[in-house]
Every structure is written in C-alpha cells, then in structure tokens.
N, C-alpha and C positions, 0 to 999 in steps of 0.2 A: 097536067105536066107529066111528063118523065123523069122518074126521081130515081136518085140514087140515095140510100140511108144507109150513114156511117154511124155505127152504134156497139154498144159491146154490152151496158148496165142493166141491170133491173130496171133502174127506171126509165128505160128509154124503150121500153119494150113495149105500154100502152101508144105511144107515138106513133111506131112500125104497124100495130092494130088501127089507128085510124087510119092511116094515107095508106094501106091496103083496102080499108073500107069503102073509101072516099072514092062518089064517081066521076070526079074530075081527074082523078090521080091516078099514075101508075108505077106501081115502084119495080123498077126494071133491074137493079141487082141492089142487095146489103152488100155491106162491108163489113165487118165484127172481127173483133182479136182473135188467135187462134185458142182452141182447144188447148184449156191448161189443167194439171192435177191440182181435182178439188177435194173437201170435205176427208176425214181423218184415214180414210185407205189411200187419199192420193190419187183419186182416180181422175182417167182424161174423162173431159166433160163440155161440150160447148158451153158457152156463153150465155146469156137468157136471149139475147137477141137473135143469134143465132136460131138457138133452141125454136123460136115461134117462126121464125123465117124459112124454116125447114118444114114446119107442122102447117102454114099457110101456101106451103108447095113455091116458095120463091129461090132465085136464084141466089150464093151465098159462096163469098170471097173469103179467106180469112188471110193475107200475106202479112209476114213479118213487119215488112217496110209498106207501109203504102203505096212508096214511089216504085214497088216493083209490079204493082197494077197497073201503070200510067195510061199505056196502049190500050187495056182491055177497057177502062176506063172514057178515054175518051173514044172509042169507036162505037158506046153506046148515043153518043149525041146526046145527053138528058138535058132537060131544061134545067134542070137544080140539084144540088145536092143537100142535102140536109143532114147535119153533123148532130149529135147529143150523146154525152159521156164514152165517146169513139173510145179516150185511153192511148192516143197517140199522136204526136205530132204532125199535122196535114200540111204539106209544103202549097207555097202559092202556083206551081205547076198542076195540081190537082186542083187546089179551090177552084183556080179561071177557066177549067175544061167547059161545064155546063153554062150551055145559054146565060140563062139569070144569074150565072154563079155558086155561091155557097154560102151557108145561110148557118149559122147555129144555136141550138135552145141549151141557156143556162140559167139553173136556180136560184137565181138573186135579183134584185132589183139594179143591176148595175146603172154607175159602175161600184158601190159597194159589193165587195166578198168577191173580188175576183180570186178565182184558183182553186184548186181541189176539192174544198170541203164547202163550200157555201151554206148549205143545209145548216151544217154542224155549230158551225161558228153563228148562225142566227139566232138558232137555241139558245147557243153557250152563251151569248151575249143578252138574253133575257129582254129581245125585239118581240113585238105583238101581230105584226106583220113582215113577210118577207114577199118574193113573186117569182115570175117568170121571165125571161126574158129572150127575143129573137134578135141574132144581130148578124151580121157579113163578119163571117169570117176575116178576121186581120192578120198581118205577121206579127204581132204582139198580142199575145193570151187574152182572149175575154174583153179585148180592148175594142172590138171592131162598132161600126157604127148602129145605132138602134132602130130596127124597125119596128117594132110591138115588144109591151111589154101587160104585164097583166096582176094585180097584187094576191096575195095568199095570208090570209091567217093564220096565225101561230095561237095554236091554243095550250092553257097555260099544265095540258098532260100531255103535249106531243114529246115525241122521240124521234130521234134521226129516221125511225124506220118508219112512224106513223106518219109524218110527216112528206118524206120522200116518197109515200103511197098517193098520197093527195098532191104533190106537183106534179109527176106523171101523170094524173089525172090530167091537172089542168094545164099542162105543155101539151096532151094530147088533142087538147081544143085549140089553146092559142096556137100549132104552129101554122091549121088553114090558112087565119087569120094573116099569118106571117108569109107563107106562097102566094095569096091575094094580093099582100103588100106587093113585091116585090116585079111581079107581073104587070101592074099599072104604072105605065110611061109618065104620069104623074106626080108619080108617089116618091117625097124625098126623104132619105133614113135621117136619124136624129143621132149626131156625133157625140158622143159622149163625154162627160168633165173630167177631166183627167186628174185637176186639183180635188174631186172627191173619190177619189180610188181606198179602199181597201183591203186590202188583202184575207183570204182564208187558206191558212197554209194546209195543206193535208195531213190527217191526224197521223201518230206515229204512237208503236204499241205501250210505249212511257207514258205516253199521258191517259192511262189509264188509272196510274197514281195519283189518291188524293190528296191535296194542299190544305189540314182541315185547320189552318190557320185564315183560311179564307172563310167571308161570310156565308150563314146556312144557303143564301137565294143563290149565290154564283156557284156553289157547291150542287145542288139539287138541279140548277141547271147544265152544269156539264154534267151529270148522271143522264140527263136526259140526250145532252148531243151525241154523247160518246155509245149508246145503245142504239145496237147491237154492238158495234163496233168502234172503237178499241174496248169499251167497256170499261169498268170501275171497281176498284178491288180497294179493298179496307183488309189489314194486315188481323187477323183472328187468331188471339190465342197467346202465348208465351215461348220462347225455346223451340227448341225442337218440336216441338207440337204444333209451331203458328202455322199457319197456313191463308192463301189470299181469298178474301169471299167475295165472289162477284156482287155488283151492289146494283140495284134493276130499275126497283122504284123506291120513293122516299117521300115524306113530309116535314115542315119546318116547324116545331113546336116551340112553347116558349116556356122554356126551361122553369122561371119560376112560378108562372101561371100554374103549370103541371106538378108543381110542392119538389121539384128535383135540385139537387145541388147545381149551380149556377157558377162554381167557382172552382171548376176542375179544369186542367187544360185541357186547349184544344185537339181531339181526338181518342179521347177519354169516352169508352164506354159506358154509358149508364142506360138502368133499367127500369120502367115504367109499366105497371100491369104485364109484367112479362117480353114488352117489346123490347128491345135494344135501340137505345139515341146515343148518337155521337155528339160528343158538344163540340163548337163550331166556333171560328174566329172572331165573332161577334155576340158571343155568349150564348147565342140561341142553340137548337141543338136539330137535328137530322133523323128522324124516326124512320126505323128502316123495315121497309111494308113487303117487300118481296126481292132475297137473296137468292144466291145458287153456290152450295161448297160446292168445291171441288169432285169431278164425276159422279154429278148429281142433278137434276132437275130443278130450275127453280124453284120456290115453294117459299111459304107464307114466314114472314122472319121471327115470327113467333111459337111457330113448328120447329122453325131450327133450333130456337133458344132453347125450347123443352128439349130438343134428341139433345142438345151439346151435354142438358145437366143429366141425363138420363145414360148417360154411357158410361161406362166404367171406367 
C-alpha cells in the first residue's frame, strides 16, 4: 500500500520504522505536529516522529490544522492512512481521502481506557494485562470499529515509560496485521460495546500529589503510571525548608512485620535501617527505593536520608 502516517509520539515512532521497512508498504508522506520549544532552554525541536522521518529520508508535513493539508493530501492517492498519537483532531474529510481509509493504533484493549492516557490509567488501576488495538477511524474518539487487537502484559515494575516502550513494540507488529485486515474484501471490523466504555482522562501536573490516605498498592501504583510524567512528589521536610521530593520507585512493607510503629497517620514518615516509609491509608507503609530532590539526579533513598542528616 501507499501510506500516509499521521504521528507526533515517541511511541509511534517504532510503527513509522516498520511500514518503512516493510516490502509491501510505502509510506509516501508523515504528518507530525509542528516543531515546539523543548527541554529547559526551550529549544525548537521536531517531534520524535518527525525526527526518524527525516533520518529515514521521508517526506514530512507539519501544519497547524490538518484540514490545511487537504489538497496536498489527497493528490497523493494512498491506499490508507494510519494515525497513532497524531495529537490532533482528523476531520472525516481527511480520514475518507485514502482508498481503504483510515485506520488507528491505540493502547488499550478497547473499548476500555478510551482517551489520552490509556497506559497510565492501566497501571494506575493495578490490571495484569492491557493491549493494542486497530480500529477505523470514527467521529467520536477511540470509538471506531475494531479490526485487530492484540493483548500486553503488565508487569508488576512497569512504568508508564517501561511500558509504553513495549506497546510500541507491539503496535509495531500488529499494525501489518491491521493493513492486511483492511485490504481483504472479506474481512468485516468488529463494532465495539459501547455499554463497556471507559474512560482515561489525561493526566494533569496535580496529580502528582499524593492521597496517602489511600492504600499502599493504589499508591505504589500511581508512582508507577505517573513516571516520568506528571511524576510524584511527597512534601519533605518542615517550614520554610520543606520542599517536593520526586518519588521514582517504591515497595509496600508491612509496618509491623518490620517492628515499626503502625499507628502514625497517614503520610507520616518513619525510618527503617535507614530507609524512609510512609505509612499509608491502610496502615501498611511505602518504602521509598529511589528519590530525586530537587536539581539533583535520582539516587538511592537511603543516600538521600544520610546527606539530609549530614548537612548542616
């Protein structure tokens, strides 16, 4: 086929390396958001999709609006368009340009986790499995009909980032899988249940703040969805001095297995062989393995504990 890939993410950048690989396929222009100021100079910077769409010598769009592509768009004829974490709304004037249409890969097993954050919210929710999924483009988000889907393991040290390394991976196999579909005059998609829909809103940099009235496992799990991003701060310190410590990794200890007091409230630092645990809504407590103060490098939270008592 003649493909067009509308992309912008990290993770949709393994995808653009297969169906550039692939000898059936040929991807005849990306689409990608434009060049925005990244990383703390603020500097312009394409996009990752961009960025390999460039390095693999392909042709590369970036407009504001999609619909101000339309023309150049459909004068390519492609057989398909393939969408994954584009970052913008694609009007049904574009999806129905290409022969087959429009097609898109999202991180969930829909129609559970429709919307922004799918990854995050699989974590956060403390599922053993989540997937992949291909589906035709709809006018209502992540609602459109199912062509292939493929399931993913969640294992119980992944992070939003370890994680989303590994469905790029496997988005990058299922979407063949997904162009094959769509190609055979046979092949009918699978509509989706509408009564199992829900929702993954997109994270926002408040919830970064912890609830440690909440139990240790739902606490240890959002530390895991929210990394890298929005991340997880625990309030360190008193007055004027406190300040927010990023919270990276962690383990759930059981307070009085461990000879610790059991009957502090929730968010109450205590110390074990030098580590720092938070006790947690359900009495258990959060053993904290690897922090990061402020303009400083991660590092071992028992490193941190000794510089805290070690400073003047």
């Amino acid at each position: 086929m003649r493909l067009i890939y509308m992309a912008t993410a990290e993770i949709a950048s393994p995808v653009l390396q297969a169906l550039h690989d692939h000898p059936d396929h040929e991807v005849v222009l990306v689409v990608s958001q434009p060049d925005r100021p990244q990383g703390r100079k603020r500097k312009l910077l394409p996009s990752p999709v961009k960025a390999l769409a460039l390095e693999l010598g392909l042709a590369v769009i970036t407009p504001e609006k999609i619909g101000e592509a339309k023309d150049q768009l459909a004068a390519l004829e492609a057989d398909a368009s393939v969408v994954f974490a584009y970052g913008q709304y694609i009007p049904s004037s574009i999806t129905s340009l290409p022969r087959f249409g429009s097609v898109n890969l999202h991180p969930s097993m829909l129609p559970i986790y429709r919307g922004a954050a799918p990854i995050q919210w699989a974590i956060a929710d403390g599922l053993e499995e989540t997937g992949i999924s291909v589906i035709r483009l709809a006018m209502k988000m992540d609602a459109g009909d199912i062509i292939c889907q493929r399931a993913v393991t969640i294992d119980p040290v992944d992070t939003n980032a370890s994680l989303s390394k590994r469905m790029s991976v496997e988005a990058a196999s299922i979407i063949i899988e997904g162009l094959d579909n769509i190609a055979d005059p046979d092949f009918e998609p699978r509509p989706q249940d509408d009564s199992a829909t829900t929702e993954a809103r997109k994270l926002e940099k408040s919830d970064r703040e912890l609830n440690w009235q909440l139990p240790a496992s739902e606490l240890r799990n959002w530390i895991r969805a929210c990394k890298p991003w929005p991340g997880s701060v625990l309030l360190w310190g008193e007055g004027e001095d406190a300040f927010d410590l990023k919270i990276h990794q962690t383990e759930i200890v059981d307070l009085t297995v461990d000879g610790m007091e059991s009957g502090e409230a929730p968010g109450t630092v205590l110390f074990k062989d030098g580590s720092p645990v938070v006790v947690c809504g359900d009495g258990l407590g959060l053993r904290l393995v690897e922090v990061q103060p402020p303009g400083k490098k991660p590092m071992d939270a028992e490193d941190f504990v000794r510089g805290q008592r070690n400073d003047p």
